[in-house]
C-alpha positions as CSV (number, residue, x, y, z in Angstrom):
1,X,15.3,28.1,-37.8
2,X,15.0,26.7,-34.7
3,X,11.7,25.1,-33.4
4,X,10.6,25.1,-30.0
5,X,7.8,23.5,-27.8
6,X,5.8,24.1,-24.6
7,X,5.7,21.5,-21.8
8,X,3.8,21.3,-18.3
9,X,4.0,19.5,-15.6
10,X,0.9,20.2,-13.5
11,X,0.9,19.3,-10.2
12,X,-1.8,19.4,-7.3
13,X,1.6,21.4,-5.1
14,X,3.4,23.0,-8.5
15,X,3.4,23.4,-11.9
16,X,6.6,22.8,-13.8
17,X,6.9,24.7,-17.1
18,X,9.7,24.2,-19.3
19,X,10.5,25.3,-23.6
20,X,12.7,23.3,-25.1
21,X,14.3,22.9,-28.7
22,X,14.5,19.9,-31.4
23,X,17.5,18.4,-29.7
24,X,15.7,18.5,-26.3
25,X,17.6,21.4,-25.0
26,X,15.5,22.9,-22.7
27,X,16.3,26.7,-22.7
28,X,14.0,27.9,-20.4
29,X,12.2,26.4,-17.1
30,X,10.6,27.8,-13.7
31,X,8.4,26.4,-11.0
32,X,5.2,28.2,-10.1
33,X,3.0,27.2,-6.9
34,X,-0.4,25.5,-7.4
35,X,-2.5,28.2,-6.5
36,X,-6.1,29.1,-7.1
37,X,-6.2,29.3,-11.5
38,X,-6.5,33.0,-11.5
39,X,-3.4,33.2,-9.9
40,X,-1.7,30.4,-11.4
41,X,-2.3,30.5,-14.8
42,X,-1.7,34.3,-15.8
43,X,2.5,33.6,-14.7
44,X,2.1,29.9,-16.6
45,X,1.3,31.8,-19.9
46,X,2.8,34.8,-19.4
47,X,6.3,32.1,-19.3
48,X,5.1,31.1,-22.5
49,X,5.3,34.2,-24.4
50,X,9.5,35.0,-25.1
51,X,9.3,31.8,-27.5
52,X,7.3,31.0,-30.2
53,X,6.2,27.7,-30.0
54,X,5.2,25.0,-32.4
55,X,3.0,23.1,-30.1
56,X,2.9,21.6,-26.4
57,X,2.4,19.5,-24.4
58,X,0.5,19.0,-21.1
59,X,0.8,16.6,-18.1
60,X,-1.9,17.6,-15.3
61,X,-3.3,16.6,-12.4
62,X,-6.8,15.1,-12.2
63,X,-9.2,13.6,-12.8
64,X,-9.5,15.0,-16.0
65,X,-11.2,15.0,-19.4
66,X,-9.1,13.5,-21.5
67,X,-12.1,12.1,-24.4
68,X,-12.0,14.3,-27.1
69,X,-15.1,14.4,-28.0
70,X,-16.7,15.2,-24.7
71,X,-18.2,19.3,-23.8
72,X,-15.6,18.9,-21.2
73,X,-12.6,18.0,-23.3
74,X,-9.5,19.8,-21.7
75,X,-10.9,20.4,-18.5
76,X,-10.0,19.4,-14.9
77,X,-13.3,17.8,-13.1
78,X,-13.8,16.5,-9.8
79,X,-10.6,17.4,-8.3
80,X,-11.0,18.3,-4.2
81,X,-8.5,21.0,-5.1
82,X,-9.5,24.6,-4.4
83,X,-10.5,25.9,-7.4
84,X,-9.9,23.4,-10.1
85,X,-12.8,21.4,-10.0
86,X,-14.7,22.0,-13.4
87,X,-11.8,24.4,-14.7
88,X,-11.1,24.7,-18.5
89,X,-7.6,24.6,-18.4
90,X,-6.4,23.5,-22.0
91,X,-9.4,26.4,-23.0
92,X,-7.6,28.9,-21.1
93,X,-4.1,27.8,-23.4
94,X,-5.5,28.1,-26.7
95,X,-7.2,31.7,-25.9
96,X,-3.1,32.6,-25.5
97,X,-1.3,29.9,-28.2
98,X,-2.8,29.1,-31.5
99,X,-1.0,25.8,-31.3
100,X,-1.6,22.0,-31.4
101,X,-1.4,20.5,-27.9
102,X,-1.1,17.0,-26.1
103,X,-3.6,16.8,-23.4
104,X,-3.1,13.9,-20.6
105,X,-2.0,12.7,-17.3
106,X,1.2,14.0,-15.3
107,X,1.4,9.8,-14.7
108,X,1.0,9.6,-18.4
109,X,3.4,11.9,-19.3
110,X,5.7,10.4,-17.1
111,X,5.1,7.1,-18.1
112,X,6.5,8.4,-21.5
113,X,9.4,10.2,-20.3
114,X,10.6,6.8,-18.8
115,X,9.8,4.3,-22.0
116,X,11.6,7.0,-24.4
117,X,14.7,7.7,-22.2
118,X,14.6,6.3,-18.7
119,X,14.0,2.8,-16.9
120,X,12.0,1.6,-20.0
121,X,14.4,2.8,-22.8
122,X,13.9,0.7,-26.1
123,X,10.4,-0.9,-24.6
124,X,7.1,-1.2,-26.5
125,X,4.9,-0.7,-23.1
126,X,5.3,0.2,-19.4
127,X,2.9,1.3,-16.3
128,X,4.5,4.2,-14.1
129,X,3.3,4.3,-10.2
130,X,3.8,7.1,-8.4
131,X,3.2,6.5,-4.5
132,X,3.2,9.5,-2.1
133,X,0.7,11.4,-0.5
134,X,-1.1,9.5,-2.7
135,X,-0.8,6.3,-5.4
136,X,-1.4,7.7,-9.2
137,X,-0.6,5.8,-12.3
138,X,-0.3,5.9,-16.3
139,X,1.0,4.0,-18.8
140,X,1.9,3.3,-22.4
141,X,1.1,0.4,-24.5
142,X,2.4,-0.6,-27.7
143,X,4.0,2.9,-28.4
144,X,0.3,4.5,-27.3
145,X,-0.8,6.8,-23.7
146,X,-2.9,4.5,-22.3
147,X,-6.5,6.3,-22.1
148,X,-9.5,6.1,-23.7
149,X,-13.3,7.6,-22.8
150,X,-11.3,8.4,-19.8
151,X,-7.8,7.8,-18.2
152,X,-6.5,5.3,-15.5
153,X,-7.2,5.5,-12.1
154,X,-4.4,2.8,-11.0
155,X,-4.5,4.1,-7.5
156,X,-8.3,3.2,-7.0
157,X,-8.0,-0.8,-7.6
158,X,-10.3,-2.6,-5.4
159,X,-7.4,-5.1,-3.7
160,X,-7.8,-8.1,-1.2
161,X,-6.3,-7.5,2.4
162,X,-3.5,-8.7,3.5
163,X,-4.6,-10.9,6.3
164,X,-2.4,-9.1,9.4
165,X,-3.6,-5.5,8.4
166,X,-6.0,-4.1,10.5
167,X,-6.4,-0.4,9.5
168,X,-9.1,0.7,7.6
169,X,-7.8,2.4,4.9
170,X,-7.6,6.6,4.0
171,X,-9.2,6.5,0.6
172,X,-12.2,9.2,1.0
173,X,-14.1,7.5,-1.7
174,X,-13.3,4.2,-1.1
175,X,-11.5,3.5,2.1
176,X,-9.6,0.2,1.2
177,X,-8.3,0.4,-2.4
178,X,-4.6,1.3,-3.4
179,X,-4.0,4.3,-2.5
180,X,-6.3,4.0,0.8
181,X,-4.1,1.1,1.8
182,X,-0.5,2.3,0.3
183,X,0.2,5.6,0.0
184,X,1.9,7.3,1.9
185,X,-0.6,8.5,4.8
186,X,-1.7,5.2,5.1
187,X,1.9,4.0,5.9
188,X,2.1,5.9,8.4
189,X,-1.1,6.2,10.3
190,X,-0.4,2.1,10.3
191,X,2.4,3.0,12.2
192,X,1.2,5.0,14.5
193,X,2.2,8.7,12.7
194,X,5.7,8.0,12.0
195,X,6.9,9.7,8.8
196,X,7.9,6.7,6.4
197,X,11.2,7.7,6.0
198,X,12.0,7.1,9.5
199,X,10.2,3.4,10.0
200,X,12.8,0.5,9.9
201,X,13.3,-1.6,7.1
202,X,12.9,-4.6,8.7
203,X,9.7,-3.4,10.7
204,X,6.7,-6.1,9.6
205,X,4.4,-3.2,7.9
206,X,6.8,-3.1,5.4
207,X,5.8,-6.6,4.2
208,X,2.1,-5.1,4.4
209,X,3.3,-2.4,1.7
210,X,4.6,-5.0,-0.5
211,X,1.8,-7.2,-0.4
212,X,-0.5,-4.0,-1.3
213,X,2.0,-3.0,-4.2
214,X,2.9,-6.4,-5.9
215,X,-1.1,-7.0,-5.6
216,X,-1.5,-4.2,-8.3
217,X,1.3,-4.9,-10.1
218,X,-0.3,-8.7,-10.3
219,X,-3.5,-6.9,-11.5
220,X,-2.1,-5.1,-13.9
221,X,0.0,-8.0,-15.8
222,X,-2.8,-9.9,-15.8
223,X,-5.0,-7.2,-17.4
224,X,-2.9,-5.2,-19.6
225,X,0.5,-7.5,-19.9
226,X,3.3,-4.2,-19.9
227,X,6.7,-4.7,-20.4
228,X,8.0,-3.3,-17.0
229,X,6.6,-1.7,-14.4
230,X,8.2,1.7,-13.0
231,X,8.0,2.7,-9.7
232,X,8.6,6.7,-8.5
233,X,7.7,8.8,-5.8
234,X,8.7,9.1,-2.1
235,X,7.9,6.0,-1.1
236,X,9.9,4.3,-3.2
237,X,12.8,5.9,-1.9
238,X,12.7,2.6,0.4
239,X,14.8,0.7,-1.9
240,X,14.4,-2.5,0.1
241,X,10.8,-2.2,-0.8
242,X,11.3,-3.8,-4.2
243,X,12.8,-6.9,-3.5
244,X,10.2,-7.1,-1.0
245,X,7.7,-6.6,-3.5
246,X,9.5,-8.9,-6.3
247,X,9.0,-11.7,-3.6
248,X,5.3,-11.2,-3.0
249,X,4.1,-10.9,-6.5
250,X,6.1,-14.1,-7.1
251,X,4.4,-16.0,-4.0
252,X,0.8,-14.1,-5.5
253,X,1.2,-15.1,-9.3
254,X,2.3,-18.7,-8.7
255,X,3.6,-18.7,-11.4
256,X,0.1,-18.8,-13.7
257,X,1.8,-16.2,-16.1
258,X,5.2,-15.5,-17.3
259,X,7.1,-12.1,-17.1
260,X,10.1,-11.0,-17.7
261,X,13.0,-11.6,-14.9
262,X,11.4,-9.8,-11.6
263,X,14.5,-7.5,-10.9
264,X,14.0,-6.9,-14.8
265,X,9.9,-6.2,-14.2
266,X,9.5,-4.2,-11.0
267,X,12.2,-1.5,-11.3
268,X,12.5,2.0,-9.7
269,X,12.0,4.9,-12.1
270,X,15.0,6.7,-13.1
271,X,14.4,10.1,-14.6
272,X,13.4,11.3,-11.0
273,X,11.6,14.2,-11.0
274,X,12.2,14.8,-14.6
275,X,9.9,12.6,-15.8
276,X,7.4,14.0,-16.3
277,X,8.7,17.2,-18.2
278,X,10.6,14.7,-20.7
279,X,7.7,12.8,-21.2
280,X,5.8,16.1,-22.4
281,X,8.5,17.6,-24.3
282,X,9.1,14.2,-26.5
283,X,5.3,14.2,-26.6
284,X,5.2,17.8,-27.9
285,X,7.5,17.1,-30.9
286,X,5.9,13.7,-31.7
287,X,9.0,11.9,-30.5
């Protein structure tokens, strides 16, 4: 008898729902906009219910509560997005599906996707960064998600300037941290409004980007020590960003710890915007 399992990829813009079978087939999948939850969440279960599942697995936006033996345990907290803040959202699953779940990150779940079958395959560890409209990141160390009375925040690192950049930062909380200095706003307000896509690769706030990036990824190593770290979302579609960023975390490290072989270490992700979905579904069936 076949066996099949619940996955979702819950974003701030859509939720991505998939089932899929022991073999990773996925037989069924649909996109539904991220709406208010009383309009989102009745089609996200009602998807649910052709297929009896044997448990699932959930990859959502945050912040959430991710510390299992908090009140708030399943719940999406201080999120700015219209209705969500304060939402029971793995509450509203199990009133539907008497079923064991996985409850984390959408960078978790990602992270997962891409140590089980993508840039990481056959690795112990890695960090997944996600920079767009804004900088998010999970991980997994030594075969575990990497949270504990809460989940990472990779995006909110404190980071030293780079001594050429004048603008301010776009972080709401805290102005000049990662994502305030490197998403994807802040590349272009630096540049005047120009969407990123269109800015030159050789234009000099590209080495500002770099410094920003291999600054965390220096951070990181030092703290947590990961195998390889994966790089996705639209930013990183500059491809000459890495070996700008290779450079810089080599000229920032001086050589005080060893990694493995930069082009080796800093990679682009490459399960693209599946990710996250096979992250959740190998997470769902204990893979």
């Amino acid at each position: 008898m076949t066996k099949y399992y619940g996955a979702i990829e819950a974003g701030g813009t859509k939720f991505v729902c998939a089932i899929g079978d022991e073999q990773m087939n996925i037989v069924k999948r649909a996109k539904f906009a991220t709406r208010r939850p009383a309009e989102t969440m009745p089609e996200v279960i009602e998807f649910f219910k052709e297929y009896p599942l044997e448990k699932m697995a959930i990859g959502s936006f945050g912040p959430i509560d991710v510390n299992q033996n908090s009140a708030t345990y399943g719940y999406v907290t201080s999120t700015p997005k219209e209705g969500w803040a304060n939402y029971n959202f793995l509450g509203e699953l199990k009133k539907n599906f008497d079923i064991d779940y996985v409850w984390t990150t959408d960078v978790n779940v990602a992270a997962y996707g891409e140590l089980k079958l993508g840039a990481a395959k056959g690795k112990e560890s890695v960090l997944y960064l996600t920079v767009g409209t804004g900088v998010g990141g999970g991980g997994v160390i030594n075969g575990k998600l990497l949270q504990g009375y809460g989940h990472p925040e990779m995006g909110h690192i404190i980071l030293r300037r780079h001594p050429e950049d004048y603008y301010e930062g776009n972080c709401p909380y805290h102005r000049d941290c990662l994502e305030g200095l490197a998403a994807g706003p802040a590349v272009e307000k630096r540049h005047h409004g120009q969407k990123a896509v269109t800015i030159p690769s050789d234009n000099p706030d590209w080495e500002i980007e770099a410094y920003y990036l291999a600054q965390a990824c220096l951070d990181y190593t030092l703290v947590l020590s990961p195998e390889m770290i994966v790089f996705g979302g639209g930013v990183m579609h500059q491809e000459h960003l890495f070996e700008k960023m290779r450079a810089s975390f080599s000229e920032q490290m001086k050589d005080y710890v060893k990694t493995p072989a930069l082009d080796e270490y800093i990679v682009h992700a490459q399960l693209g915007d599946d990710a996250g979905l096979t992250g959740c579904l190998l997470l769902a069936m204990d893979k």
